[in-house]
Residue, then its C-alpha position, 0 to 999 in steps of 0.5 A: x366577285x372575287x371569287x368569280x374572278x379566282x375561279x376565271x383565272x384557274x380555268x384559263x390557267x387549266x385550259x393553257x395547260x391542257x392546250x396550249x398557248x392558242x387555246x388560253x388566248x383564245x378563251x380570253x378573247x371569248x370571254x370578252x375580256x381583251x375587245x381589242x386583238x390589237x392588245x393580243x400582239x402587244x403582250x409578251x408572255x410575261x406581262x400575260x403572267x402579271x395580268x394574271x397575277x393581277x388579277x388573282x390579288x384582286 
């Protein structure tokens, strides 16, 4: 499951990198991981970064 989740966040941090901020936003939208787009708007970049970094400690 570690593993998993490592190996989610890299590809969402290598997309980012090759698309740009439309593209990470939307693969985490596809990958079902926000349901709520409500929550898209809410975010700044920075609490994306903790969320990502958060997840990367688990």
């Amino acid at each position: 499951m570690v593993l998993w989740r490592r190996h989610f966040v890299l590809s969402i941090l290598r997309e980012w990198l090759l698309f740009g901020d439309r593209a990470l936003w939307r693969t985490v939208v596809d990958n079902n991981l926000v349901q709520n787009q409500g929550i898209l708007s809410q975010l700044d970049f920075k609490s994306f970064i903790m969320f990502i970094l958060g997840f990367i400690k688990v």
